[in-house]
N, C-alpha and C positions, 0 to 999 in steps of 0.2 A: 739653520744652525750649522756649525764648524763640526759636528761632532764624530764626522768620520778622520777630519785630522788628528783627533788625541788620541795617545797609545798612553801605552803603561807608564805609570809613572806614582810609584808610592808615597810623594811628600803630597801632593795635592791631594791622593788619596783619602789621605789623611784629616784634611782641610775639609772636605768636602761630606765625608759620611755623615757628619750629624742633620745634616740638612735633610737627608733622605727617612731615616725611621729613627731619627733620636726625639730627642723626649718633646722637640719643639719643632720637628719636621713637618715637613710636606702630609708626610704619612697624618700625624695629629692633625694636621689641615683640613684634611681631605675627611678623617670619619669627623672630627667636630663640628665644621660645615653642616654636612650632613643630616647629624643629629639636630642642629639646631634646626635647618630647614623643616624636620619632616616634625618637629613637636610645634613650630610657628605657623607652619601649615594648617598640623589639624586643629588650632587656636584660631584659624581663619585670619592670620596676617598675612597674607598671601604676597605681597609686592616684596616685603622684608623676606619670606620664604624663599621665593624665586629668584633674591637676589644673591644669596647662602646660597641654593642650589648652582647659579652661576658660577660662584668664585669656587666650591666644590669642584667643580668640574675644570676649570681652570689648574685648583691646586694638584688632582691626578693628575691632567696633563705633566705640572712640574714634577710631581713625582718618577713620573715616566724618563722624564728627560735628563734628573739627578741622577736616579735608576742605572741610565743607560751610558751616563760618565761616567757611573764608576766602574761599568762593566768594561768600558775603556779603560781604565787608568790600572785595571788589571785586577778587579776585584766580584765576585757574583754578588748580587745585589739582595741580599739579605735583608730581613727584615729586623734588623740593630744596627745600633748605635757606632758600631768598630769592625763590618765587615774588611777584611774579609775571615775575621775570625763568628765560627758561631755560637757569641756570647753576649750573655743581656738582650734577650732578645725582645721585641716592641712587646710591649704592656696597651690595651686600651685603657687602663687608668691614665695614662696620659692626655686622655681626653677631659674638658673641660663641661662638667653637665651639668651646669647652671639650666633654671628653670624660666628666671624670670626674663625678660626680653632685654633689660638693660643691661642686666647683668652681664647676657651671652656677649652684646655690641661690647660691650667694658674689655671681655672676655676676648673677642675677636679684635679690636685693637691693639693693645695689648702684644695679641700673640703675632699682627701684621706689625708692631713696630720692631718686635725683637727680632723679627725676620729679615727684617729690610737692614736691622743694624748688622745682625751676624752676616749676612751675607755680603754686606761694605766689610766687615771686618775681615769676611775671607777672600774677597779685593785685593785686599793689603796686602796679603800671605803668598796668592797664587802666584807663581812664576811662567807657567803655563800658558799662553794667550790664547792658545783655542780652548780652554778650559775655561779661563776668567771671561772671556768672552758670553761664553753659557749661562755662567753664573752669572753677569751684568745684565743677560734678558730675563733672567726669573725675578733677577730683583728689580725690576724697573717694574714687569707687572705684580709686584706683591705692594709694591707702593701706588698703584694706581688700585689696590683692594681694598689700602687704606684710608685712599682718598673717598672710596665710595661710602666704607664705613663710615666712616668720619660723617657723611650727611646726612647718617640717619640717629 
């Protein structure tokens, strides 16, 4: 990653916070994963489990890496929606905690396709090119999360 090349820079800033703990972020990724993993688990769907546990683990990496543009672009990485102020700060109701297994996949679509758009969408916006650069590798593997959804 470029990511020692971006400095401060409050318009991308801007662009880029909700990815991180807004209501459809990384952060909601990473615990709704999770939760689905570990209730498909003890239901003894093991391959579906481990594949949630996968893309979990994938989405804190992303988390990490949002995280730490924004601590570039000049802001501490709070856990809201509009660091770097500290306000509205993450809700786990943002998680999605569906029971039943189609549901969650429904559920997990869904939440990989509005990823993959918002972050084409903040493509469009960034000016930045070590920045959009970043964001063109999270979104390239959020649509191969898709793709994997998608065959099950």
């Amino acid at each position: 990653m470029v990511l020692e090349s971006v400095g401060e820079d409050m318009k991308t800033l801007r662009i880029v916070t909700k990815a991180y703990a807004g209501r459809e972020g990384e952060l909601t990724s990473v615990l709704q994963y999770v939760y689905q993993s570990i209730v498909l688990g003890q239901r003894g769907e093991r391959e579906l489990s481990m594949l949630l546990q996968r893309i979990a683990s994938e989405e804190m990496r992303h988390l990490q890496i949002v995280g730490s543009l924004i601590t570039r672009l000049g802001a501490p990485p709070l856990f809201t929606a509009c660091p770097p102020y500290p306000v509205g700060y993450y809700s786990a109701s943002c998680v999605n905690y569906a029971k039943e297994t189609e549901e969650m996949l429904a559920a997990d679509v869904a939440s990989e396709e509005n990823s993959v758009k918002a972050y084409a969408g903040m493509l469009k916006e960034i000016e930045n090119p070590a920045a959009a650069e970043i964001i063109l590798a999270v979104m390239k593997e959020e649509e191969e999360h898709l793709r994997l959804l998608r065959r099950h």
